[in-house]
N, CA, C and O atoms as a Tripos MOL2 file, in Angstrom:
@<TRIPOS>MOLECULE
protein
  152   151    38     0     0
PROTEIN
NO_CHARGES

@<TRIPOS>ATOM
      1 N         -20.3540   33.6750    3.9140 N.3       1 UNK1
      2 CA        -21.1700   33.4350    2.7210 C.3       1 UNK1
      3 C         -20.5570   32.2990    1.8730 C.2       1 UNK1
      4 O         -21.2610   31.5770    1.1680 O.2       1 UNK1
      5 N         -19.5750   32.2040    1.9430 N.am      2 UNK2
      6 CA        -18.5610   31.2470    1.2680 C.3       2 UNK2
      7 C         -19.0220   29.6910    1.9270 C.2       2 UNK2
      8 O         -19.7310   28.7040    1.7300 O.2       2 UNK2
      9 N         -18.5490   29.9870    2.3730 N.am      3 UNK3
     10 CA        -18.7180   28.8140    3.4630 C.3       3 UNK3
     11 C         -19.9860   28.2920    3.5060 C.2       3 UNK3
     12 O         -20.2470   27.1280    3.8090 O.2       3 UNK3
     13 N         -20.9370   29.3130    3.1440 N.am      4 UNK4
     14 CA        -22.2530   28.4420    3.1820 C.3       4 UNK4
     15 C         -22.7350   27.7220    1.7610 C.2       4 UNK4
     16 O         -23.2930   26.6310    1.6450 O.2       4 UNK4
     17 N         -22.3510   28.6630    0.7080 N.am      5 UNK5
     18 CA        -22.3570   27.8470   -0.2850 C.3       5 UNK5
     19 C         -21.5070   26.5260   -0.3910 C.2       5 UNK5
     20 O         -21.9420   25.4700   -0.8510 O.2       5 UNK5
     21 N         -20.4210   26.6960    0.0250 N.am      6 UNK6
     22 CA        -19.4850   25.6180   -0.0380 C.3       6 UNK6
     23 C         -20.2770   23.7080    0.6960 C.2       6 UNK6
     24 O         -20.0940   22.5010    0.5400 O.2       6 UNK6
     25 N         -21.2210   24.7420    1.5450 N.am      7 UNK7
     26 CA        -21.5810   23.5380    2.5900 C.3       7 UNK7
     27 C         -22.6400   23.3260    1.8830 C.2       7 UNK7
     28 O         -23.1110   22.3900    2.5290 O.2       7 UNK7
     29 N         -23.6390   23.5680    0.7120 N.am      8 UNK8
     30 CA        -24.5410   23.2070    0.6470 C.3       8 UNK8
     31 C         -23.9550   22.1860   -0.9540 C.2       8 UNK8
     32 O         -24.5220   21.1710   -1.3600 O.2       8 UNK8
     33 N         -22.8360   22.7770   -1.5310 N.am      9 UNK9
     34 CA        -22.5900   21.4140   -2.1420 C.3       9 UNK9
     35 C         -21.5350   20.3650   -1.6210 C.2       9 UNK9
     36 O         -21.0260   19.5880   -2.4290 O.2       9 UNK9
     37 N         -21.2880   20.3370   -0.6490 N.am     10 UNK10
     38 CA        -20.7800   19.4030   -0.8110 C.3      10 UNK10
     39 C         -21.9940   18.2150    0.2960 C.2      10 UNK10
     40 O         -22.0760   16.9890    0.2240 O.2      10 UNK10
     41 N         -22.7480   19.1400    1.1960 N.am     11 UNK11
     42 CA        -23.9820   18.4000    1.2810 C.3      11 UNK11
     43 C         -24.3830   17.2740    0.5710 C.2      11 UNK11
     44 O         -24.0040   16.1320    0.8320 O.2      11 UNK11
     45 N         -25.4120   17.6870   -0.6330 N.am     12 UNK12
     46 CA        -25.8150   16.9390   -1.7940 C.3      12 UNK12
     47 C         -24.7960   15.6640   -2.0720 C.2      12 UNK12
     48 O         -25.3180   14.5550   -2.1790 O.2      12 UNK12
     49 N         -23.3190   15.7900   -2.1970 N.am     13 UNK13
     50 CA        -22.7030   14.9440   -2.7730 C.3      13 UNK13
     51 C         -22.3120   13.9390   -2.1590 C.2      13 UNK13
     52 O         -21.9960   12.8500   -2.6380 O.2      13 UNK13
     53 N         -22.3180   14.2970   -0.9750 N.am     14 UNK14
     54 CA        -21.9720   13.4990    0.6730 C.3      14 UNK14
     55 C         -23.3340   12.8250    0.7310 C.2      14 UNK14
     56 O         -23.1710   11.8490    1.4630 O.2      14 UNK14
     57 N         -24.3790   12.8580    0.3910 N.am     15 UNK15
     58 CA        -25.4950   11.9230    0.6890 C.3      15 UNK15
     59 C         -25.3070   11.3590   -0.5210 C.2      15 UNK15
     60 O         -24.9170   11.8920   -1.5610 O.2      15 UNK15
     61 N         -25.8250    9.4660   -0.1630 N.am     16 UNK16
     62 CA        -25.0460    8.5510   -0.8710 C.3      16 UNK16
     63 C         -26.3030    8.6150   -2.0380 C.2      16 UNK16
     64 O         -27.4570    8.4480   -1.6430 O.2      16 UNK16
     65 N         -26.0070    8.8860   -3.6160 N.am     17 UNK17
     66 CA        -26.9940    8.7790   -4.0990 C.3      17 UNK17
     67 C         -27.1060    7.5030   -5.2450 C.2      17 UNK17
     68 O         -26.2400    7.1800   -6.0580 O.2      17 UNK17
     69 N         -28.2880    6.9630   -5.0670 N.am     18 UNK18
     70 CA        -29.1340    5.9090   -5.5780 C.3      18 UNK18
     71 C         -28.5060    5.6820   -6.6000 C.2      18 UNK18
     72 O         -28.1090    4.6000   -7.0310 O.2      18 UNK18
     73 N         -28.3770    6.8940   -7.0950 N.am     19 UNK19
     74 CA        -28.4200    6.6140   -8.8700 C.3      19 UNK19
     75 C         -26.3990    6.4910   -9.3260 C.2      19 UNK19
     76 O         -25.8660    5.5800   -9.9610 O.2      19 UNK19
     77 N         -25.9370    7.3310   -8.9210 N.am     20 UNK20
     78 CA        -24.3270    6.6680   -8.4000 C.3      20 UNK20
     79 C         -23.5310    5.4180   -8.1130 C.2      20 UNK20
     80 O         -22.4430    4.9910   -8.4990 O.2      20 UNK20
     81 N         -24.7920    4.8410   -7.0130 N.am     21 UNK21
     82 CA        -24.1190    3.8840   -6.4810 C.3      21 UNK21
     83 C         -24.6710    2.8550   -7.4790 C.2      21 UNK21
     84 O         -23.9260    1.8810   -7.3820 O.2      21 UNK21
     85 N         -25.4240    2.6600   -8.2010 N.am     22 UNK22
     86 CA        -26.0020    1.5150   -9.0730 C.3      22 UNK22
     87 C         -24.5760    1.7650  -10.2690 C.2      22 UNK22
     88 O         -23.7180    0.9410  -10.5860 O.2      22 UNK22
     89 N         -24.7290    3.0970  -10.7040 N.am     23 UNK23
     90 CA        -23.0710    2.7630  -11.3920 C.3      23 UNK23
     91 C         -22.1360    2.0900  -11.4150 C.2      23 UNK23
     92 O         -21.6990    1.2430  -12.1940 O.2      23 UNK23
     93 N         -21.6030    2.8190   -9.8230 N.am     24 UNK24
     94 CA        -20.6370    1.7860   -9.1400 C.3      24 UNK24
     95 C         -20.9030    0.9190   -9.2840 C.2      24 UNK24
     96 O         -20.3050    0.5570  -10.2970 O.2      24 UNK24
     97 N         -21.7340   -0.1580   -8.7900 N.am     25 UNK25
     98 CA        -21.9600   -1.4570   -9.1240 C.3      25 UNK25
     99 C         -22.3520   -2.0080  -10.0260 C.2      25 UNK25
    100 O         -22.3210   -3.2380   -9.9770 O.2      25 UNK25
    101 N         -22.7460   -1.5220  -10.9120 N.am     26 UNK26
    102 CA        -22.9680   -2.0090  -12.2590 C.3      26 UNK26
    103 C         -21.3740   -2.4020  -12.6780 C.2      26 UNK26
    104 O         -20.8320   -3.4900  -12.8740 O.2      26 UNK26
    105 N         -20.8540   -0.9370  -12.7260 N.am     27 UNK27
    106 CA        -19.0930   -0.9400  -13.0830 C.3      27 UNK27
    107 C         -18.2420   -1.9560  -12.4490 C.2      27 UNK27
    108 O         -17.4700   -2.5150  -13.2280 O.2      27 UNK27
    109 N         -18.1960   -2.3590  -11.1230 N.am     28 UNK28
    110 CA        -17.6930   -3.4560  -10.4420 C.3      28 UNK28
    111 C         -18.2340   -4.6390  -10.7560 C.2      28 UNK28
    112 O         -17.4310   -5.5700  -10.7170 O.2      28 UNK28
    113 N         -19.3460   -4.9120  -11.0580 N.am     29 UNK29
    114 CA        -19.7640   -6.2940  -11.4430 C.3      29 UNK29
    115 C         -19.2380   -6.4280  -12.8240 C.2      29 UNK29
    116 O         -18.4730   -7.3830  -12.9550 O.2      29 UNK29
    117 N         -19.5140   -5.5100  -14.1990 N.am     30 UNK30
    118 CA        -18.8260   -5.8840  -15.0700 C.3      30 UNK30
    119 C         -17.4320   -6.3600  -14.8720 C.2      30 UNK30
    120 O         -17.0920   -7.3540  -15.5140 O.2      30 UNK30
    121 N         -16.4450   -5.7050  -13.9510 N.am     31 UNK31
    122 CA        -14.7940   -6.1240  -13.6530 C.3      31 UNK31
    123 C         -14.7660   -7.3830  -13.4500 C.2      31 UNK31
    124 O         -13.8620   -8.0870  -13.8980 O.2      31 UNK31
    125 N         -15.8950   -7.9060  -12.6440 N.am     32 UNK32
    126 CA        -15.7330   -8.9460  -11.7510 C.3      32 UNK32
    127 C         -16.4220  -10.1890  -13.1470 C.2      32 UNK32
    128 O         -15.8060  -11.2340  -13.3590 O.2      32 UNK32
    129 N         -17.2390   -9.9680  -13.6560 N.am     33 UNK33
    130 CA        -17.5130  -10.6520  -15.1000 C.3      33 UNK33
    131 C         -16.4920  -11.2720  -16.0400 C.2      33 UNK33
    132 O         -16.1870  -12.3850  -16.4660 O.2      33 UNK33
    133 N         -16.0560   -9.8030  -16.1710 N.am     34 UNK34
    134 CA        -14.8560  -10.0230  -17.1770 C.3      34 UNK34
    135 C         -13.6900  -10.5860  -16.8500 C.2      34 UNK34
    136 O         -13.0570  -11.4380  -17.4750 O.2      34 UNK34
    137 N         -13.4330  -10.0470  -15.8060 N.am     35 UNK35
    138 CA        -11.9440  -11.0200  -14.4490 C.3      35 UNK35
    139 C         -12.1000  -12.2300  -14.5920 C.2      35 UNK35
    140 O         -11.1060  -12.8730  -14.9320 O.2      35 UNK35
    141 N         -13.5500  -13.0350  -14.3580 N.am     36 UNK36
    142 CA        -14.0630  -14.3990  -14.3280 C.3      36 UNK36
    143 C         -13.8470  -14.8370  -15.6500 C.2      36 UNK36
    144 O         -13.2850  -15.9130  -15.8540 O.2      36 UNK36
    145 N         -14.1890  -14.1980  -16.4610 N.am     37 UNK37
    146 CA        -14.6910  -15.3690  -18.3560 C.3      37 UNK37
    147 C         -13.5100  -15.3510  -18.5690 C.2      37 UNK37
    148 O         -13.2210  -16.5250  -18.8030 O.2      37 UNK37
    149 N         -11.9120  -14.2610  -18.6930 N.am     38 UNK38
    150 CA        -10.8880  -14.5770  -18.5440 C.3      38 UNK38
    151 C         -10.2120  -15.7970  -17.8820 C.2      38 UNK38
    152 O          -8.9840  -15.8880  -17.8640 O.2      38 UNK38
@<TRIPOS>BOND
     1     1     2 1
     2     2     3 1
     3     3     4 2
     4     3     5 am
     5     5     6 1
     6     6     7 1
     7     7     8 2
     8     7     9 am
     9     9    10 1
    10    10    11 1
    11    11    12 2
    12    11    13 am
    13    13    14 1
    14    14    15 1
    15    15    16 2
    16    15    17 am
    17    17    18 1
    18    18    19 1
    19    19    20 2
    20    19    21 am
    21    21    22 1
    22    22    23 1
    23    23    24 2
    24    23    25 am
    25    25    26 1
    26    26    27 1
    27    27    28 2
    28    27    29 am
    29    29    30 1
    30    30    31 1
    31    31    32 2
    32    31    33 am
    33    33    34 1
    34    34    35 1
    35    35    36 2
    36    35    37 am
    37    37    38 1
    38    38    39 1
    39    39    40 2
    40    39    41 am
    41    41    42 1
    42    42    43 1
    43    43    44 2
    44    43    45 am
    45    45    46 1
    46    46    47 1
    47    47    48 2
    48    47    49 am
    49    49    50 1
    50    50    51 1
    51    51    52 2
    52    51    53 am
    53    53    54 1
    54    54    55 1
    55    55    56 2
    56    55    57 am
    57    57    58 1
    58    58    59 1
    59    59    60 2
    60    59    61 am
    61    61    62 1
    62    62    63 1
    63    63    64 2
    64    63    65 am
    65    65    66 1
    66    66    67 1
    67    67    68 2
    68    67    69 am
    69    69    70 1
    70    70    71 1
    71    71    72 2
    72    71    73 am
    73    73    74 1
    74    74    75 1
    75    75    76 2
    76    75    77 am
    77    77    78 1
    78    78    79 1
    79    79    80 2
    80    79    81 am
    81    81    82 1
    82    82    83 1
    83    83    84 2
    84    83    85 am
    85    85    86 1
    86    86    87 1
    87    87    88 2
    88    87    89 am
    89    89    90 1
    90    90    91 1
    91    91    92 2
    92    91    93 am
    93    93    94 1
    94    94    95 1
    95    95    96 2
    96    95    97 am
    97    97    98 1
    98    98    99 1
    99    99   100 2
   100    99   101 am
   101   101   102 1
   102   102   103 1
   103   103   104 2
   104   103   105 am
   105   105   106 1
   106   106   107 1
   107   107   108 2
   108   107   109 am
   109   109   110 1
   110   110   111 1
   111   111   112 2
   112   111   113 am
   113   113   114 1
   114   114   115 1
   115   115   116 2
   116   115   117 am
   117   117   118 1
   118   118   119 1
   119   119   120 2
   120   119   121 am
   121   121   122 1
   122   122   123 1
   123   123   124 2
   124   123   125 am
   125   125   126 1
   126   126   127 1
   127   127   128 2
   128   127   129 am
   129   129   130 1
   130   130   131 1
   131   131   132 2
   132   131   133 am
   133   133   134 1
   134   134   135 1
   135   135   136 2
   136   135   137 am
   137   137   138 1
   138   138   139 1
   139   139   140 2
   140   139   141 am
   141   141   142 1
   142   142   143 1
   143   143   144 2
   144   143   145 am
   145   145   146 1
   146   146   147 1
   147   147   148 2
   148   147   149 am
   149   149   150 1
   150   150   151 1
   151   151   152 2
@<TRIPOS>SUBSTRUCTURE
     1 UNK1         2 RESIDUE 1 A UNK
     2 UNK2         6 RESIDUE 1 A UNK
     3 UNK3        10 RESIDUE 1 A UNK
     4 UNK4        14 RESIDUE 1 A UNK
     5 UNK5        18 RESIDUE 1 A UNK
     6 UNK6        22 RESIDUE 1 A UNK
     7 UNK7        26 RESIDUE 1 A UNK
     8 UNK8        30 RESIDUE 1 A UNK
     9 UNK9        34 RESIDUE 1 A UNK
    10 UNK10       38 RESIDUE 1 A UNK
    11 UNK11       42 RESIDUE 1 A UNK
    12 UNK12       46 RESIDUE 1 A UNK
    13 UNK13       50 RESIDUE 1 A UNK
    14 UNK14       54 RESIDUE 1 A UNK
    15 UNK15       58 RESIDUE 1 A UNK
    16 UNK16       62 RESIDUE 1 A UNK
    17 UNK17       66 RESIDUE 1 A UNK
    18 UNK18       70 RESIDUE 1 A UNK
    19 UNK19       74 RESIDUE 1 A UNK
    20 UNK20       78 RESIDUE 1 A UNK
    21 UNK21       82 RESIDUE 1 A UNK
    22 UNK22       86 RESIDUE 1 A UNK
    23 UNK23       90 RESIDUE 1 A UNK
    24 UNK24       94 RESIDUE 1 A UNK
    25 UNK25       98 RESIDUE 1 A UNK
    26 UNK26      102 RESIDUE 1 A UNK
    27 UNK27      106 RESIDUE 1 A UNK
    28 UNK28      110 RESIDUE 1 A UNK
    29 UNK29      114 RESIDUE 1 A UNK
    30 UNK30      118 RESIDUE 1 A UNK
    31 UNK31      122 RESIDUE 1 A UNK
    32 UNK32      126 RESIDUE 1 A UNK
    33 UNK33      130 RESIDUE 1 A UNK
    34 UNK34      134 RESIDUE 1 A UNK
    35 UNK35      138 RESIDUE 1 A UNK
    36 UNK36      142 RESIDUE 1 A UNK
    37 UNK37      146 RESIDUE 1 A UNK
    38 UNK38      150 RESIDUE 1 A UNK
């Protein structure tokens, strides 16, 4: 029973989601912005 809950979140988090990864890259492009005007 454990185990199955366990597998159904980490499911969800393991599929790459949309809205995450625009973060990420939002967040890396600002670095890479600011790295540059420096």
């Amino acid at each position: 029973m454990a185990t199955d809950g366990h597998e159904g979140l980490i499911q969800p988090r393991k599929v790459p989601n949309p809205m995450r990864e625009s973060r990420s890259h939002q967040e890396l492009h600002r670095e890479l912005l600011f790295s540059h005007s420096r």
